[in-house]
N, C-alpha and C positions, 0 to 999 in steps of 0.2 A: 202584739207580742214584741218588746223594746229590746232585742238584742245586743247588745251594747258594740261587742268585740272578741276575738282569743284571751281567756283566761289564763287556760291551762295545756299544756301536750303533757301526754305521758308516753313512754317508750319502751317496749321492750328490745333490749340487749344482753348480748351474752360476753362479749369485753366491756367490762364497767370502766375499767381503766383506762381505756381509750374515749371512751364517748364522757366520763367526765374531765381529762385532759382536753376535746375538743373545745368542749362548752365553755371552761376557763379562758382557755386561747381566745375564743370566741367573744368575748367579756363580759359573758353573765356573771352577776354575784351568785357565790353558794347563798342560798336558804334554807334559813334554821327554823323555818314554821313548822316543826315538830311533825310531820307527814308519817316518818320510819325509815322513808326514803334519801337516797338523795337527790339534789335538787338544787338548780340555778335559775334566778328572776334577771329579767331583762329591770329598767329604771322605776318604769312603772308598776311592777310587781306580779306581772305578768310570769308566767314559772313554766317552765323545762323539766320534766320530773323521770326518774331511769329507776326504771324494776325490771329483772329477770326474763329474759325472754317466755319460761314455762312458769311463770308465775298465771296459779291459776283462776285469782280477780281479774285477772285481765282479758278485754277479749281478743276472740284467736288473729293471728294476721291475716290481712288480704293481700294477696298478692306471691308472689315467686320466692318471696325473701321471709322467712320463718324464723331467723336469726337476730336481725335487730331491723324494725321498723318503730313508724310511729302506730298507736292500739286507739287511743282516745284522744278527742278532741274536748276540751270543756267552753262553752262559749256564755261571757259573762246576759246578764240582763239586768234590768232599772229597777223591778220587786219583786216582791215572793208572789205578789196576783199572776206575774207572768210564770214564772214557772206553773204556777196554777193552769193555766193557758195552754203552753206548751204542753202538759202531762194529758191535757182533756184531749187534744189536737194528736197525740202519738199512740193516747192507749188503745183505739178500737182497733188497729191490730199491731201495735208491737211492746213488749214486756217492756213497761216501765218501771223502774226499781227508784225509789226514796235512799236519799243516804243519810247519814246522822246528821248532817248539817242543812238538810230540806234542799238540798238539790234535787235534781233526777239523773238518772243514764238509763241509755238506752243503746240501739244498734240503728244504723241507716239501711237505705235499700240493700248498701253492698256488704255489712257486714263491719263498714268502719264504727268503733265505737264513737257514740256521741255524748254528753252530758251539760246540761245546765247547771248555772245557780246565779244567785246572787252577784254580782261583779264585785271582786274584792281589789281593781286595778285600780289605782292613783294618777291624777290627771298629772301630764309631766310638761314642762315644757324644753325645747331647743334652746341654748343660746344665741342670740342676736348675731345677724348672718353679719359679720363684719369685714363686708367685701370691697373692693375699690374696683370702681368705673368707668369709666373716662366720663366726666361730668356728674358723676358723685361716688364723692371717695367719703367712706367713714373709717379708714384706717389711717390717719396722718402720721409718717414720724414713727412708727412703729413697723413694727415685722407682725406675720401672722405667726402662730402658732403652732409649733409642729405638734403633731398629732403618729402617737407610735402603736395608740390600740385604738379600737371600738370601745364604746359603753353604747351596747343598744336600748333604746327608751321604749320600745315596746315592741309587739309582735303584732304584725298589719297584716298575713295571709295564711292559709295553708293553701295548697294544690292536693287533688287526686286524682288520679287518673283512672278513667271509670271505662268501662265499656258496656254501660246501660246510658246513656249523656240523658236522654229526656226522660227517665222514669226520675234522675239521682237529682236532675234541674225539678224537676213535679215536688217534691219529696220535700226540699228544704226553700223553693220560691213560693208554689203554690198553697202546701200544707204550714209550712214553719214561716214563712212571711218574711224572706231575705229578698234582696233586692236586686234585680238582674242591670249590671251598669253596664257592661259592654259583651259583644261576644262575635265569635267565629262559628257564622251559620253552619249547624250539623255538625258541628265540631268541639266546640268550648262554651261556659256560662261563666264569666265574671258575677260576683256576688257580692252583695254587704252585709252586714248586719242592719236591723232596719234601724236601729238608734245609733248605727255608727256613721261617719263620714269618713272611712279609708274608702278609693276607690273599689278593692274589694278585699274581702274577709276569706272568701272562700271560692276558688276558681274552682273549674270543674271540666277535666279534661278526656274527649277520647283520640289518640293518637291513631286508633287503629290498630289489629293485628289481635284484639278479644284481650285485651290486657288490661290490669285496672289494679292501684296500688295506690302507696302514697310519695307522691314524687318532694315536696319543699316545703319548710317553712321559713316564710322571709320576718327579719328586722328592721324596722328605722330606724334611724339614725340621726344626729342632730344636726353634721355639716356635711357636706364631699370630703374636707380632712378627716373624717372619720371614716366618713366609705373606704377611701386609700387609704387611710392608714390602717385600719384594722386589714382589709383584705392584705396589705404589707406582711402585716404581723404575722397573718394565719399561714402566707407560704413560709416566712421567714422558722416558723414553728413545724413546717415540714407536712402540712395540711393540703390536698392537692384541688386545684381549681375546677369546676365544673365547667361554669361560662363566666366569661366577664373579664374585667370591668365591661360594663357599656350601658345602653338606656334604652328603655323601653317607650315605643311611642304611644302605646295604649293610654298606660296610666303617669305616663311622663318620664319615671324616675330612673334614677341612675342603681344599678343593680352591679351586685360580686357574688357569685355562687360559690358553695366549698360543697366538693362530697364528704359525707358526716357518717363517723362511722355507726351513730345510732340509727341509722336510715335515712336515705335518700338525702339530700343535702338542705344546708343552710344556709340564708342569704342575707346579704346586708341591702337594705332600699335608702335612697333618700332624694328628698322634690317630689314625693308622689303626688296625685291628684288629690286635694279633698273637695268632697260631692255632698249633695244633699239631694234636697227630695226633687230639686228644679234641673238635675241635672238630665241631660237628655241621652239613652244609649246607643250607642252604636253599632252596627255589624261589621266587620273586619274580614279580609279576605284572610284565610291561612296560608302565611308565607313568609319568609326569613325577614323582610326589610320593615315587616309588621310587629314583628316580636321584638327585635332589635334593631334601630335603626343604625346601629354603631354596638361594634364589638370586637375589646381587643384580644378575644382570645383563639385560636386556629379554627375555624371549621364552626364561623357563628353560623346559627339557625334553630330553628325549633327541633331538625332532625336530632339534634347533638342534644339540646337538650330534655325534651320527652321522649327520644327513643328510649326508652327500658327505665325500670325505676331504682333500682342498687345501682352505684358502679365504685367498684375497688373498697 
């Protein structure tokens, strides 16, 4: 089964007007792919999509927060054999439904919706990192660039916060063929997609206290002028900060949190890890200097950021 990556989020909300103001802030382009909906693609065409909290195609929320979360996750693949794959691998017990375009959806252990198809995301690339070093400079003569937004080029994770960890880790490593790269014994699953190389597509968190939701979807990014400047932008737009700036040593990168009014927050990544199939995983103790080795913002830790899955 060749999962590629994040396709798709869809979101139930009940201020549209906010969580599409976010997402502009944010630097998605609107997308006019005729859905019904509205909707913003990260470069790669990756898409952010906002229906109706009581819209009822949608499935129900998991979690505390009934008002605006994320409902479905759509996660691309390499051909229509594998959704074949995946629908053989889901139906003996869970309601697989066909949509007009030969995808599938479906629901997970906990109730988050899922769905396949086809991958309709375009390979992007970064601009050439044009940094000066002390013994190699590629910028002579020149200034760098100031950078006042984000354009994020695709979507590299969601997180949930589960309080079943080893049935929700069984469900998409064992059955659906994601790929476990790193983790916090009895605590968390780093995941990929198996055709993908982000270090991971889909973490999988229990913080404790029987709680389980959807905490984050992160972005990359093409430079660090981008991480800072877009994170600039978002407070500068009146957007309030989760965590960050800072970097994470798991999968390397340098991360900006924003709380998002469509649910739980959004993130800007860039330097992350890319993995393949030689990479080797690790286990991690769970603890602040693990998560973040550096963080500018009051009171870094994972406390501050997986305690609770809404905030403001």
């Amino acid at each position: 089964m060749n999962h590629t990556g994040v396709d798709k989020l869809i979101y139930g909300v009940r201020d549209r007007d906010a969580a599409s103001r976010f997402w502009t802030d944010f630097g998605l382009e609107p997308d006019g792919g005729g859905s019904g909906h509205a909707a913003w693609c990260a470069a790669n065409g990756a898409t952010i999509e906002l229906r109706s909290a009581d819209d009822p195609d949608l499935p129900p929320p998991v979690g505390a927060d009934v008002d605006a979360t994320l409902r479905e996750v759509t996660f691309g693949v390499q051909a229509a054999a594998d959704i074949d794959a995946l629908e053989d691998a889901l139906s003996p017990d869970h309601e697989v439904r066909r949509d007009a375009e030969g995808g599938i959806r479906t629901t997970d252990p906990l109730g988050f919706g899922l769905a396949f198809r086809v991958t309709r995301n375009r390979p992007v690339a970064a601009p050439e990192q044009d940094v000066n070093v002390p013994g190699r400079a590629t910028r002579v003569n020149r200034r760098a660039p100031r950078v006042d937004r984000a354009r994020p080029l695709e979507v590299s994770h969601v997180v949930y916060v589960t309080d079943e960890l080893e049935a929700h880790k069984e469900f998409y490593v064992d059955r659906l063929g994601f790929r476990v790269t790193d983790m916090y014994p009895g605590r968390g699953y780093f995941t990929r997609c198996s055709a993908a190389h982000h270090h991971h597509n889909l973490f999988l968190l229990n913080p404790g206290g029987g709680k389980r939701g959807f905490h984050h979807v992160a972005f990359e990014v093409g430079t660090i002028h981008d991480l800072f400047g877009g994170g600039n932008n978002m407070t500068r737009q009146g957007w309030k900060t989760m965590l960050g700036p800072g970097r994470h040593p798991i999968s390397s990168c340098y991360f900006w949190y924003f709380h998002n009014p469509s649910g739980g927050a959004a993130e800007y990544d860039f330097d992350s890890d890319v993995v393949d199939d030689d990479w080797e995983a690790a286990t991690w103790e769970s603890k602040p200097e693990n998560f973040a080795e550096w963080c500018l913002a009051e009171g870094m830790g994972e406390a501050l950021l997986y305690d609770g899955i809404q905030r403001g």
